[in-house]
Backbone bond lengths (Angstrom), bond angles and torsions (degrees), N, CA, C in turn:
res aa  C-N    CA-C-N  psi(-1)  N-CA   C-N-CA  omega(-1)  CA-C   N-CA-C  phi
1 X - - - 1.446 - - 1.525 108.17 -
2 X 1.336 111.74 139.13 1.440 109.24 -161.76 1.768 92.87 -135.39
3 X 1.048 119.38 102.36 1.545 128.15 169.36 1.488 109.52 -127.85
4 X 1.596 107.93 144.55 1.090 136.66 173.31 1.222 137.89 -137.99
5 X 1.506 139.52 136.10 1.469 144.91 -171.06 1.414 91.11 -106.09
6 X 1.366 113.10 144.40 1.498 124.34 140.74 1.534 129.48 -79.41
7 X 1.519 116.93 -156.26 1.311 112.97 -172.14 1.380 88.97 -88.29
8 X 1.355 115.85 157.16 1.629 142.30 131.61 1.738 106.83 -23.21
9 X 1.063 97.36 104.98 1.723 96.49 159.56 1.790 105.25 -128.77
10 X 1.439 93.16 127.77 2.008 107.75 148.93 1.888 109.56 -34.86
11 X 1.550 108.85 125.38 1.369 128.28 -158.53 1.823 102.36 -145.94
12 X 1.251 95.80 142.54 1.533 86.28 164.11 1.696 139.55 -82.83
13 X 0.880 111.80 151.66 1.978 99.57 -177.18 1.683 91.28 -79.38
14 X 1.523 94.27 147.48 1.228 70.86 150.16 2.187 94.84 -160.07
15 X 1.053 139.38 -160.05 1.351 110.01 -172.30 1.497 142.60 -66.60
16 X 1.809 88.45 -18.60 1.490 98.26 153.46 1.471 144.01 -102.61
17 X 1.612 97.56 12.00 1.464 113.75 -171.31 1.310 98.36 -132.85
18 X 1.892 136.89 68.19 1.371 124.10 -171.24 1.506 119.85 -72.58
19 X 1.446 126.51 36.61 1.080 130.90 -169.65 1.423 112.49 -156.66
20 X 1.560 99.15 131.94 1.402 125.92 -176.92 1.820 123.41 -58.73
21 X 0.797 103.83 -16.23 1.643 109.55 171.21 1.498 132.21 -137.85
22 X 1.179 134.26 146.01 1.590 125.38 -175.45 1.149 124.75 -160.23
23 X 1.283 127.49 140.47 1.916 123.22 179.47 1.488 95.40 -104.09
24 X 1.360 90.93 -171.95 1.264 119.54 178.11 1.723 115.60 -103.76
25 X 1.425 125.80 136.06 1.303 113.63 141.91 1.159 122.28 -121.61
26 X 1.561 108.54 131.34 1.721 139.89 178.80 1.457 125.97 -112.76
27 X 1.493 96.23 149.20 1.270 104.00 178.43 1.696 112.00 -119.39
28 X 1.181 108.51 -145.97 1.535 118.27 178.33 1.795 84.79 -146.11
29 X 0.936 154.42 -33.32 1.242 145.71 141.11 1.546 149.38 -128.52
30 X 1.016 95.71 131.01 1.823 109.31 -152.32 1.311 91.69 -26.29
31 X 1.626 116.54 -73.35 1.904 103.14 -170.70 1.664 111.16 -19.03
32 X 1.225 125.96 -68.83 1.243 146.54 -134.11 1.667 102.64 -71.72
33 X 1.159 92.33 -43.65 1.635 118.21 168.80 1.463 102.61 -66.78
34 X 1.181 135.15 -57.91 1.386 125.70 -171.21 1.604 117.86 -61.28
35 X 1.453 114.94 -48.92 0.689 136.51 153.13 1.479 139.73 -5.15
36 X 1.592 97.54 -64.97 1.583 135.94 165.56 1.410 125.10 -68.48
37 X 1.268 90.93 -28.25 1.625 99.41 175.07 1.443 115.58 -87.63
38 X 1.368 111.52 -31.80 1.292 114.66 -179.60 1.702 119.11 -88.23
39 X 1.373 92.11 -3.11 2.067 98.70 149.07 1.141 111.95 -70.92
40 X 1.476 123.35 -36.91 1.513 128.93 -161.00 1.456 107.55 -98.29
41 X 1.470 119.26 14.95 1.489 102.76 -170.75 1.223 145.90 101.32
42 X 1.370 90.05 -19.97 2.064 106.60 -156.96 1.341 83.53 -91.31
43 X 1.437 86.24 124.90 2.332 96.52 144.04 0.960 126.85 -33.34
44 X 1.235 113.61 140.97 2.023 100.01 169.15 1.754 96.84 -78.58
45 X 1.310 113.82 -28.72 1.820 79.72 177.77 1.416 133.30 -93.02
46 X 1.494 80.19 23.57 1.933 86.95 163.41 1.754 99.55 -95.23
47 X 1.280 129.01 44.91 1.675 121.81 168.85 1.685 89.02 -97.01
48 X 1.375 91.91 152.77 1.667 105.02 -177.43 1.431 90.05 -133.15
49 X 1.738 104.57 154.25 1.527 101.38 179.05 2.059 91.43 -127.88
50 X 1.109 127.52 112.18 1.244 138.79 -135.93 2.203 90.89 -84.56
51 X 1.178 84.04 155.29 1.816 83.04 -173.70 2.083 103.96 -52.41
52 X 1.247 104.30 -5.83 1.546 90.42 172.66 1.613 109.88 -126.92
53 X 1.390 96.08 41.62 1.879 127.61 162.18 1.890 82.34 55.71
54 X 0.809 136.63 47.78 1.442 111.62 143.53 1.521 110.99 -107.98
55 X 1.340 102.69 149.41 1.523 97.65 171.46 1.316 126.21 -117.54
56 X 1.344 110.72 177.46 1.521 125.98 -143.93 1.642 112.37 -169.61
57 X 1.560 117.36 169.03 1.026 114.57 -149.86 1.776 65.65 -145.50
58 X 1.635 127.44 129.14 1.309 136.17 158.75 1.928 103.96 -62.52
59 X 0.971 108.86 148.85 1.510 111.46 165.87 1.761 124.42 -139.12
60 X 1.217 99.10 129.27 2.028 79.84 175.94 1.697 116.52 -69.97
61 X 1.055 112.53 -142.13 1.590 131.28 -171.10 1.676 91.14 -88.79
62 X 1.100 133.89 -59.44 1.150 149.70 -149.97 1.916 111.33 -83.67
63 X 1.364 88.23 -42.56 1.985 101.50 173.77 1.540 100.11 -68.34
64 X 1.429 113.48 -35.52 1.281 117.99 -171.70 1.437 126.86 -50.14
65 X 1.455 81.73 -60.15 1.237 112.98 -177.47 1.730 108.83 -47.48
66 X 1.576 117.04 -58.68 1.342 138.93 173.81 1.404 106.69 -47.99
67 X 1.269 119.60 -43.78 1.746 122.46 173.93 1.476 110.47 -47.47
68 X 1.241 100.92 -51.33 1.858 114.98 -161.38 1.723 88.85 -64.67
69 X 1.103 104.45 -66.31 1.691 121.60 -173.75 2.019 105.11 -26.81
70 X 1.596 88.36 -45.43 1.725 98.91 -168.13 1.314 116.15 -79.03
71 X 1.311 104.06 -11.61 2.074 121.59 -178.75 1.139 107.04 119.80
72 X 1.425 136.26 6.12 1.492 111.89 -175.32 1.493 104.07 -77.60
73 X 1.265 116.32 177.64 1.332 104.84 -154.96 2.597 78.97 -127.09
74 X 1.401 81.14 155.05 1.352 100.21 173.31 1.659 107.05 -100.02
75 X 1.610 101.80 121.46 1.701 130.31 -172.60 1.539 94.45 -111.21
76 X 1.496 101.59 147.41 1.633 122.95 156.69 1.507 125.67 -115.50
77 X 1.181 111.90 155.43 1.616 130.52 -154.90 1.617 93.28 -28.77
78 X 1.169 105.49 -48.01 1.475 99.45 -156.47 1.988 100.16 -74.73
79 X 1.118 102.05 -52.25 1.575 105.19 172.37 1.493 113.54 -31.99
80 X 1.347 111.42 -51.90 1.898 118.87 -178.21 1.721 92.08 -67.98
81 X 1.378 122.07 -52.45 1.524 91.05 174.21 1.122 135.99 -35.81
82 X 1.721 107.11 -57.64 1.416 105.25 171.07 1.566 140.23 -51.85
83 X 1.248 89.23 -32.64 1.672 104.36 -175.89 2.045 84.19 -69.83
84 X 0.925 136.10 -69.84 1.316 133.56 176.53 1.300 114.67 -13.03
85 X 1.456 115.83 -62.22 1.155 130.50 172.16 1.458 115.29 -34.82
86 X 1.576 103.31 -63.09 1.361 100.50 -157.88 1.853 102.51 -72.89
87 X 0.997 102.85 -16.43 1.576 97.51 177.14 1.935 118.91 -66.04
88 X 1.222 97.85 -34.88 1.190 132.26 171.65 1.241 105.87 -55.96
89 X 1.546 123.48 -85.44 1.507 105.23 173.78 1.785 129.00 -60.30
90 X 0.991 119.11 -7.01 1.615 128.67 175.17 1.570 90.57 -70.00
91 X 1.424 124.40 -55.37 1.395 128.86 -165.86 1.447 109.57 -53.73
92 X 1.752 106.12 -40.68 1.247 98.58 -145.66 1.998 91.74 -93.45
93 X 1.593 107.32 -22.18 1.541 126.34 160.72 1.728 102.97 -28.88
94 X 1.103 88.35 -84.25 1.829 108.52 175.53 1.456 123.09 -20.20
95 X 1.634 109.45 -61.45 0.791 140.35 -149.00 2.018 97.86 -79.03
96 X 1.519 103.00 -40.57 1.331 108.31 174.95 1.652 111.10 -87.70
97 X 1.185 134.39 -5.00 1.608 121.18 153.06 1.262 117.07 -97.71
98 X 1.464 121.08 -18.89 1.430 100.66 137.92 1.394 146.59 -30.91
99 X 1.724 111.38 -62.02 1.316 124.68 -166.77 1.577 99.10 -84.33
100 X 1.667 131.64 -13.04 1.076 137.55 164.06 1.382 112.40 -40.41
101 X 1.663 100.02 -67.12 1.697 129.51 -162.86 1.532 102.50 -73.37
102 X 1.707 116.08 -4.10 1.772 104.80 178.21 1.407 79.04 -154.72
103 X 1.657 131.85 107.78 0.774 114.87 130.67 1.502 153.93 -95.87
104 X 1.078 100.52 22.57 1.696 125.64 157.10 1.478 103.22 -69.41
105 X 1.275 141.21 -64.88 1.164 118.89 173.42 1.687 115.46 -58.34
106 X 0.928 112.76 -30.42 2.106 113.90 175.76 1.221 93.98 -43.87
107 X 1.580 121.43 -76.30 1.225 111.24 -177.42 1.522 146.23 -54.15
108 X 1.064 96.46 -10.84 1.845 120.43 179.42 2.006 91.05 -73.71
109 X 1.295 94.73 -74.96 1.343 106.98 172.55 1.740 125.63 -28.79
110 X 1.566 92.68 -39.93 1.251 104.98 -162.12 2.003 102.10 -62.94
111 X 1.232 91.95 -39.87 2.054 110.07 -170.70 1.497 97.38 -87.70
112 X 1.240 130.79 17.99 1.584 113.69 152.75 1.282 129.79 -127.07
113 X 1.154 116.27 134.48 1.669 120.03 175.71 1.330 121.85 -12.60
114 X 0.951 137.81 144.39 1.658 142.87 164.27 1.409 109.60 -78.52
115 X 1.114 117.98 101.99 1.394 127.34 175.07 1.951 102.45 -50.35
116 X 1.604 97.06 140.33 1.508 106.21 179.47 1.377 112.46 -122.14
C-alpha cells in the first residue's frame, strides 16, 4: 500500500471547510487510498477527484498529522506531479482499450471537440 500526503497549504474556510489550511491524501490506487482512509475515519464521500481527475481525500493539520503516524509517507510538489502523471497515463491507458473494444464509439468520439 502506497499512500501519501503533501505539504500543508493556506486554504479558504468556507462553511464546509472551517479551516484555514489543508493537504492532500494520495494514493497510486484508489483501493489503497480508500482503504487508508477508512483506518483514519474519513467517509468515503469525502473522496475528491481533483480538476486533473486524481483523487484524494482533503486533510487538516491534525488528520495529517494521524496519516504520517499511520505510514503514509510525506511527498513534494514535484513527487505529487509524478504521482499525477501516473494516474494520467493509466487514464489515458484505459481509455485506449476501451476505444479498441468499441470502435463505434472511437469514432463518435473521434468527430467531437475535446472538451477544455
Amino acid at each position: 500500500m502506497h499512500i501519501f500526503v503533501d505539504a500543508l497549504r493556506p486554504c479558504l474556510c468556507t462553511a464546509t471547510w472551517p479551516h484555514d489550511e489543508s493537504c492532500h491524501l494520495l494514493s497510486d490506487t484508489l483501493p489503497d487510498l480508500r482503504t487508508f482512509a477508512r483506518r483514519l475515519r474519513l467517509r468515503d464521500d469525502w473522496l475528491q477527484w481533483s480538476e486533473n481527475n486524481i483523487p484524494h481525500y482533503d486533510l487538516t493539520r491534525d488528520m495529517r498529522l494521524k496519516a504520517l503516524l499511520a505510514g503514509a509517507v510525506e511527498i513534494t510538489d514535484a513527487e505529487a506531479a509524478d504521482l499525477a502523471a501516473l494516474w494520467h497515463a493509466r487514464s489515458e491507458r484505459s481509455l485506449a482499450r476501451l476505444l479498441a473494444g468499441a470502435p463505434s464509439l472511437a469514432a463518435r468520439l473521434a468527430r467531437r471537440p475535446l472538451a477544455h
